[in-house]
MARKE-384379 format. One line per field, with one value per residue (C-alpha): x, y, z; residue in three letters; residue number from 1. Coordinates in nm, 3 decimals. Example, Ala and Ser with C-alpha at 12.3 -4.5 7.8 and 13.67 -1.06 7.14 Angstrom:
<rs>
x <- c(1.230:1.367)
y <- c(-0.450:-0.106)
z <- c(0.780:0.714)
aa <- c(ALA:SER)
i <- c(1:2)
</rs>
This chain:
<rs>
x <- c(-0.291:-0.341:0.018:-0.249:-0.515:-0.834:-1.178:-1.448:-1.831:-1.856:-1.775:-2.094:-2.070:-1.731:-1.835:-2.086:-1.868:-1.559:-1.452:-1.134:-1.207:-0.859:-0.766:-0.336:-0.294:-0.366:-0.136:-0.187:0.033:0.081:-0.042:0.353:0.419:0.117:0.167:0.086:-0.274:-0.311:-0.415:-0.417:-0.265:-0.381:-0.090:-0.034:-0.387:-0.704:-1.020:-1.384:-1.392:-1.091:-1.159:-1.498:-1.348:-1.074:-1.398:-1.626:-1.338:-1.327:-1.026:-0.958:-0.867:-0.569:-0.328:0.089:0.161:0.406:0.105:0.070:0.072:-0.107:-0.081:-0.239:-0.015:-0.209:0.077:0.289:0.518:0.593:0.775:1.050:0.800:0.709:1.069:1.069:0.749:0.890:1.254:1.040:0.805:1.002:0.648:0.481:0.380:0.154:0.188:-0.073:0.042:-0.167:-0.134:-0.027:0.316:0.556:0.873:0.860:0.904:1.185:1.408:1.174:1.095:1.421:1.546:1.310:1.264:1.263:1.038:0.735:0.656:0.402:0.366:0.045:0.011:-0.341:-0.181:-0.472:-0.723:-0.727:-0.693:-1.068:-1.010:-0.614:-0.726:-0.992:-0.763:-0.498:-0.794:-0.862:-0.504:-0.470:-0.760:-0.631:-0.310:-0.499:-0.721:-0.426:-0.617:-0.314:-0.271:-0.645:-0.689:-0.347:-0.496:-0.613:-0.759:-0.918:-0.699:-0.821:-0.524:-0.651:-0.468:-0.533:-0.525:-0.794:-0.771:-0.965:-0.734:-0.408:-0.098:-0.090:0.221:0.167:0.463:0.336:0.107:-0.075:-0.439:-0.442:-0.303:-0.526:-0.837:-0.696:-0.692:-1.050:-1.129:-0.940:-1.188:-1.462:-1.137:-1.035:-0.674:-0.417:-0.170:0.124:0.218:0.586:0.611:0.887:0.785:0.610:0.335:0.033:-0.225:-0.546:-0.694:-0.350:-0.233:0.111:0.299:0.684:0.956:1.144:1.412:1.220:1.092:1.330:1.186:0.847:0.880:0.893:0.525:0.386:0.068:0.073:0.343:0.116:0.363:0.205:0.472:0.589:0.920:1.201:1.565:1.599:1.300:1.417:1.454:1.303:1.229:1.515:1.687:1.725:1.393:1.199:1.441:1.273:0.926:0.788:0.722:0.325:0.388:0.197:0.369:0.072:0.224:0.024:0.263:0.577:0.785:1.059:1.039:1.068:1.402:1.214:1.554:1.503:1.138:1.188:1.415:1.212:0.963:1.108:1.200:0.922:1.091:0.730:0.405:0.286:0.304:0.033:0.171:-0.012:0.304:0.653:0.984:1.081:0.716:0.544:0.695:0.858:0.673:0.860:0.969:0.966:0.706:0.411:0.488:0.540:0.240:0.265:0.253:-0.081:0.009:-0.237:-0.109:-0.114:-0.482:-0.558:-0.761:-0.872:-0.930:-1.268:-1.222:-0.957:-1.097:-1.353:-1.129:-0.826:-1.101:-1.208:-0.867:-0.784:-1.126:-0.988:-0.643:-0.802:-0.972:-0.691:-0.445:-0.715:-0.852:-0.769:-0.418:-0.524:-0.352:-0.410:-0.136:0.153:0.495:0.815:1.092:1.337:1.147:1.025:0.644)
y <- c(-0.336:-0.104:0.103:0.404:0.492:0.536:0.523:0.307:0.234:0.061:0.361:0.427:0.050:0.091:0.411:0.187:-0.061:0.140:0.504:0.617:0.501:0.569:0.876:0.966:1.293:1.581:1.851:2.199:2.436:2.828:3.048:3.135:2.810:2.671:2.640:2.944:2.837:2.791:2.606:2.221:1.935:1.578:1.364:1.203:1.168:1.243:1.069:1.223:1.144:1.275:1.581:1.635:1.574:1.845:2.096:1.977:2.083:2.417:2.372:2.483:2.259:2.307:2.150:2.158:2.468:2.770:2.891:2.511:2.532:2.236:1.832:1.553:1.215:0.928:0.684:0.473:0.317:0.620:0.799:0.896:1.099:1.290:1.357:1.520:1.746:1.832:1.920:2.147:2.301:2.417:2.644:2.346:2.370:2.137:1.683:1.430:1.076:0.783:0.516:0.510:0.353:0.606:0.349:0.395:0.772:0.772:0.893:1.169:1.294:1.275:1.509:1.754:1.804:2.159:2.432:2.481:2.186:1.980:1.609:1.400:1.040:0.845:0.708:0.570:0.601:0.235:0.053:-0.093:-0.296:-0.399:-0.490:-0.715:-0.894:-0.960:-1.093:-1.315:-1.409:-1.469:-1.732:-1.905:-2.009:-2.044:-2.329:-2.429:-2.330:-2.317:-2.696:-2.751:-2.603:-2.806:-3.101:-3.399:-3.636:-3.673:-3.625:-3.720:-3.614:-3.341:-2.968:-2.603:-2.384:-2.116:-1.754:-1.701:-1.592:-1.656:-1.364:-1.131:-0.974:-0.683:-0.449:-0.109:0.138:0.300:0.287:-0.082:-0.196:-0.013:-0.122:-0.463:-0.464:-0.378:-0.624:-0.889:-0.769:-0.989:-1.330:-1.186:-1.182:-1.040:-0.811:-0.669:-0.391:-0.319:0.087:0.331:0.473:0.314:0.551:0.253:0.175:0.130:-0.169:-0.338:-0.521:-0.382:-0.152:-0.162:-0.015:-0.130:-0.262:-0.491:-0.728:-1.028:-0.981:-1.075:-1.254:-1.573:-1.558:-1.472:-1.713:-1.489:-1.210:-0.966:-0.705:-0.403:-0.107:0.117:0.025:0.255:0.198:0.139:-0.148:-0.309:-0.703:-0.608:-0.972:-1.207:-1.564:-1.422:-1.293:-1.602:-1.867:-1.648:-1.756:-2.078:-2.360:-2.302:-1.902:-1.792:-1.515:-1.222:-0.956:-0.709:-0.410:-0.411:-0.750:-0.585:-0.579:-0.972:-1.181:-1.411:-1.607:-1.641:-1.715:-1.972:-2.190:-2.132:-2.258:-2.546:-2.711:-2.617:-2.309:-2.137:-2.309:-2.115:-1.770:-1.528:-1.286:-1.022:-0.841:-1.028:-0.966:-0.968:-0.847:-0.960:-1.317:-1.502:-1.812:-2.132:-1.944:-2.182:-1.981:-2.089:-2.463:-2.435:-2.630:-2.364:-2.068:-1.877:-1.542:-1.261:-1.074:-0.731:-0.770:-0.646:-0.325:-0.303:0.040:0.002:-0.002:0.213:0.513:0.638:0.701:0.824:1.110:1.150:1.211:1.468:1.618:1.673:1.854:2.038:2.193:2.214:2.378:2.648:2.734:2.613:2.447:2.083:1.834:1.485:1.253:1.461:1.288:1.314:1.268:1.206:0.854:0.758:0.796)
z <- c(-1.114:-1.432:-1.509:-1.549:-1.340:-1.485:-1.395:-1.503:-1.549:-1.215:-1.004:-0.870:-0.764:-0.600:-0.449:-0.186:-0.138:-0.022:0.184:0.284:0.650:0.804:0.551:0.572:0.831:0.783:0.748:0.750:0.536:0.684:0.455:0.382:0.250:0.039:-0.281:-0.526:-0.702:-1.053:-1.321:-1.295:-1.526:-1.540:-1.707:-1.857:-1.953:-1.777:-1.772:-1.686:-1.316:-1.226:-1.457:-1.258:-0.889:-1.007:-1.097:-0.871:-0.625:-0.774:-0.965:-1.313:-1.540:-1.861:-2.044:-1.902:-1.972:-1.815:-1.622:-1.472:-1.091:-1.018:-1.142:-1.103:-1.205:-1.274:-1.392:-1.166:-1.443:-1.602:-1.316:-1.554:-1.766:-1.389:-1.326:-1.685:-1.665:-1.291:-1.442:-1.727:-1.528:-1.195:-1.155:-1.018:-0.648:-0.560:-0.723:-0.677:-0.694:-0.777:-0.521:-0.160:-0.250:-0.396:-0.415:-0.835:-0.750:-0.495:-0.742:-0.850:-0.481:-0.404:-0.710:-0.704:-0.301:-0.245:-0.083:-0.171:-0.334:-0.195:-0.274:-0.205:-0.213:-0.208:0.100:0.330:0.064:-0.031:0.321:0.274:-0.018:0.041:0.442:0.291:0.072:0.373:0.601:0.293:0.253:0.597:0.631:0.339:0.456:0.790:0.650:0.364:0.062:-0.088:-0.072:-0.097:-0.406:-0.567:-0.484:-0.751:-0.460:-0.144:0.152:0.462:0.714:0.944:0.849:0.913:1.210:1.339:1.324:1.637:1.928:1.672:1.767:1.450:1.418:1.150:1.027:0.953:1.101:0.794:0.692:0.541:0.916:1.103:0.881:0.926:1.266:1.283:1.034:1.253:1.602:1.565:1.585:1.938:1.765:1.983:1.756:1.745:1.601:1.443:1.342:1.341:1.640:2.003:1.977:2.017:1.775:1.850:1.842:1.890:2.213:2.208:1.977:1.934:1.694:1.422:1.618:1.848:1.533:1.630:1.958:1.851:1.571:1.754:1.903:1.553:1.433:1.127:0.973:0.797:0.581:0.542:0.570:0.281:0.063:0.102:0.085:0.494:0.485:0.150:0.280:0.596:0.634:0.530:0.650:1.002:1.028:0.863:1.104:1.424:1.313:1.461:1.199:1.212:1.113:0.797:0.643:0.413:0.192:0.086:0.087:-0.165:-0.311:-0.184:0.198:0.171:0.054:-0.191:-0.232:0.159:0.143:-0.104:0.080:0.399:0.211:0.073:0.420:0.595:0.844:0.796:0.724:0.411:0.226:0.022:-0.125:-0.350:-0.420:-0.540:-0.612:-0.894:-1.040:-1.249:-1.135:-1.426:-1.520:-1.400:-1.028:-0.775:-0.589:-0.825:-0.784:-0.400:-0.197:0.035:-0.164:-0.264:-0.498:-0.628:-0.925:-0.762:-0.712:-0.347:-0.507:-0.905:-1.053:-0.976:-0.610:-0.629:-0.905:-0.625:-0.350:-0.550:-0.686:-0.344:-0.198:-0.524:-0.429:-0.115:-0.218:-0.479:-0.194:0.009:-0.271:-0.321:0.016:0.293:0.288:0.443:0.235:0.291:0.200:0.215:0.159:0.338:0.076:0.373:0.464:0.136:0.185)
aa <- c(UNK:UNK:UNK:UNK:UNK:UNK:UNK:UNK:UNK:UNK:UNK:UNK:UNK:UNK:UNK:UNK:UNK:UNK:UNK:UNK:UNK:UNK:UNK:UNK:UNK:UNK:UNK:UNK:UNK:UNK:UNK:UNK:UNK:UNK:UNK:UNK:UNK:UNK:UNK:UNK:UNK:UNK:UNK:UNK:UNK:UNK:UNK:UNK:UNK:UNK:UNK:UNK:UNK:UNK:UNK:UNK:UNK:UNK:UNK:UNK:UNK:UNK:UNK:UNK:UNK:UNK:UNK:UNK:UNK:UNK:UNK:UNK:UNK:UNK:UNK:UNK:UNK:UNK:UNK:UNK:UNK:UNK:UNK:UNK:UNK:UNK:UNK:UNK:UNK:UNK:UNK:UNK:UNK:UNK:UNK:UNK:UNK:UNK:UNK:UNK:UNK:UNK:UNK:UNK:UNK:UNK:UNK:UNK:UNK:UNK:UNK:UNK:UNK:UNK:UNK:UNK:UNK:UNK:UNK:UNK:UNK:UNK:UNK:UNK:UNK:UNK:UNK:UNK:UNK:UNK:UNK:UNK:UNK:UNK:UNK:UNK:UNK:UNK:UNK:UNK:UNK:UNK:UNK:UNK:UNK:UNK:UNK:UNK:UNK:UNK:UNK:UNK:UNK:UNK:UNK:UNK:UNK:UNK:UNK:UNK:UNK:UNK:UNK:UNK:UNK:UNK:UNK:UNK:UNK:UNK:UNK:UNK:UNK:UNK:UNK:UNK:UNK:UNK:UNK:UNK:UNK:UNK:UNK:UNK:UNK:UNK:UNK:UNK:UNK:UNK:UNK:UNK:UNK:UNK:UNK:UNK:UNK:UNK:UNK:UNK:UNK:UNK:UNK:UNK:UNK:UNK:UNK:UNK:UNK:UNK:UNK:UNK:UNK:UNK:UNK:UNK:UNK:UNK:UNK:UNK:UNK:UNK:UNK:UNK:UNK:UNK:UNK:UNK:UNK:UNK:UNK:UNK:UNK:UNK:UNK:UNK:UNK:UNK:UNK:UNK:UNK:UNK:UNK:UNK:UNK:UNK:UNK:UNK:UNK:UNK:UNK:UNK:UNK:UNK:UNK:UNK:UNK:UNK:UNK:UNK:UNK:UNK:UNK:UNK:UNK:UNK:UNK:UNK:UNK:UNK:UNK:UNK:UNK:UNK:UNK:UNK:UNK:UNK:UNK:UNK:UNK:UNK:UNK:UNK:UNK:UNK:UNK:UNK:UNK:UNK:UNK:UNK:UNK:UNK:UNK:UNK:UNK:UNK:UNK:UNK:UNK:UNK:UNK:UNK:UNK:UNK:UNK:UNK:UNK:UNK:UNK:UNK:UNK:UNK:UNK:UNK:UNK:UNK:UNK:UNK:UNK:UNK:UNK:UNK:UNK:UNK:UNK:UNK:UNK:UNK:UNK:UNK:UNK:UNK:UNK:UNK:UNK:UNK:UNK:UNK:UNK:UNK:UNK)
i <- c(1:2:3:4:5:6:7:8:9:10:11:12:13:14:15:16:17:18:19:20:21:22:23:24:25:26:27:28:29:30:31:32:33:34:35:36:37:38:39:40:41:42:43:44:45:46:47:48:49:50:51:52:53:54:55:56:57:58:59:60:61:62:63:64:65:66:67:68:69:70:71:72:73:74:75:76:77:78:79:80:81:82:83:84:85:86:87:88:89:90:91:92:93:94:95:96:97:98:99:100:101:102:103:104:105:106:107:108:109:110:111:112:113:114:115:116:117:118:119:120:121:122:123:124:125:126:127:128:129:130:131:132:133:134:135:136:137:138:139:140:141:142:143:144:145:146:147:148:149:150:151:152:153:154:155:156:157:158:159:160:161:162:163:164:165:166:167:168:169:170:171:172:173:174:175:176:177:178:179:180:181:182:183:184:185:186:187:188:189:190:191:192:193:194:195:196:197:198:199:200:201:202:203:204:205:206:207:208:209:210:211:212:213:214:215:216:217:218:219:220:221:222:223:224:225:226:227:228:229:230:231:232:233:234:235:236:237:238:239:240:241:242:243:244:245:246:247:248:249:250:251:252:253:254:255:256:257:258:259:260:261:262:263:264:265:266:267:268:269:270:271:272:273:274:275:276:277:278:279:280:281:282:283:284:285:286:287:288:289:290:291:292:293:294:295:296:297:298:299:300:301:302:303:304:305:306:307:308:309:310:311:312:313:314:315:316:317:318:319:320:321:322:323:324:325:326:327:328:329:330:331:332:333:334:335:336:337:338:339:340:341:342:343)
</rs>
């Protein structure tokens, strides 16, 4: 994944393969407390199509100045830079984030948390593309790709497990779960879902909070990760978690590095506590060369690769479409985040 967002030739492409199916809530501002409109800043550089969905929105477009009400942030490395422009321009009422993990800008939210000042996230916008990497995941460590792929000569011994019917445990209740869950129909899965709250999911068998995951970690075929990082799920799944997992368990993160021990995951690894790991997020990341995860039979890892910008450039301009409606008309944001939980 790109440090800046940025849009490319293959949009039109990306914009029939992809929609924001499962969108983040809406929430509707009073009039008293949307933000005041103004002209909007793309930082920390823009490109043309998230000029035009800023335009095509009705927005006008200028560079950071004191008349700035409005920004869109396309960087997720350079969250230091937001926290800057933020601290400069106290004017701003209304911040677009780039992707629908805001862990880089904890700090940010955190500091500059205050009324009126709205923060959107493309939370939801990208479920298509990251579901349809975790289904992949999860029928590769189903059939042991991971091993497959390793190997230098025929082996005959039978291996590999079907999906059909398999219990899915998933953490998180956001758009990549739900889209994975309908993804995951047509294998008459039974899943469970692990969420904050018992409100039920649909699609899912059962729904249950945070604090009955040892519960039903036991009955898990498959541990799909899919919550957001904050500082209360950081390690969410350690040495006690991974030892509650029967030895056939297949473990999929998709979400952060950072809700998994990989000291933990390692050594479960290594003795065979789970059957096999695909991760497309690590932590540390990037993953230093020589870490026991890339040499580990059981381990398949994805660079960060669950959406490209090409998947991702369409529905991110969609979803600022969207707000730039929203922060001139009719107060509807989509995305908006909660500094108190982190996302």
């Amino acid at each position: 994944m790109t440090t800046t967002m940025s849009a490319t030739a293959s949009m039109t492409m990306s914009e029939t393969q992809h929609r924001a199916v499962l969108g983040a809530p809406v929430t509707q501002l009073p009039p008293g407390e949307r933000p005041t409109v103004g002209p909007i800043a793309i930082l920390p550089e823009a490109t043309p199509a998230f000029t035009r969905a800023v335009t095509d929105a009705g927005g006008t477009l200028a560079p950071l100045s004191a008349a700035t009400r409005g920004l869109v942030w396309l960087s997720y490395q350079r969250a230091g830079e937001l926290d800057r422009v933020l601290t400069e321009n106290p004017q701003v009422g209304w911040v677009q984030l780039p992707w629908a993990g805001v862990d880089a800008f904890a700090g940010v939210l955190a500091a500059h948390a205050r009324p009126g000042l709205t923060i959107t996230s493309a939370k939801g916008a990208y479920a298509q593309p990251v579901a349809e990497h975790a289904l992949a995941l999860t029928l590769a460590l189903m059939r042991v790709l991971p091993k497959r792929a390793r190997a230098r000569e025929w082996d005959p011994v039978p291996d590999g497990r079907s999906l059909y019917r398999a219990n899915i445990v998933i953490i998180g209740a956001g758009g990549i779960a739900r889209e994975l869950i309908r993804l995951l129909a047509p294998f008459d899965t039974r899943i469970t879902v692990v969420r904050r709250s018992s409100e039920p999911v649909a699609g899912a068998a059962r729904t249950v909070t945070s604090e009955q995951l040892a519960a039903v970690l036991p009955g898990a075929d498959v541990l799909v990760v899919a919550a957001a990082l904050t500082t209360g799920t950081r390690h969410l799944i350690g040495a006690p978690e991974l030892s509650l997992l029967p030895a056939h368990a297949r473990l999929v993160n998709i979400a952060r590095g950072g809700l998994v021990d990989t000291s933990a995951l390692v050594a479960a690894l290594a003795t065979g506590a789970i059957a096999g790991a695909a991760l497309d997020v690590t932590d540390p990341e990037p993953l230093p060369a020589g870490h026991p995860l890339w040499s580990e039979a059981r381990c398949l890892i994805t660079p960060h690769m669950a959406d490209t910008p090409e998947m991702t450039a369409p529905l991110l301009a969609e979803r600022i479409r969207l707000n730039v409606r929203a922060y001139l008309m009719t107060g509807r944001f989509v995305g908006v985040v909660d500094p108190r939980f982190g996302y």
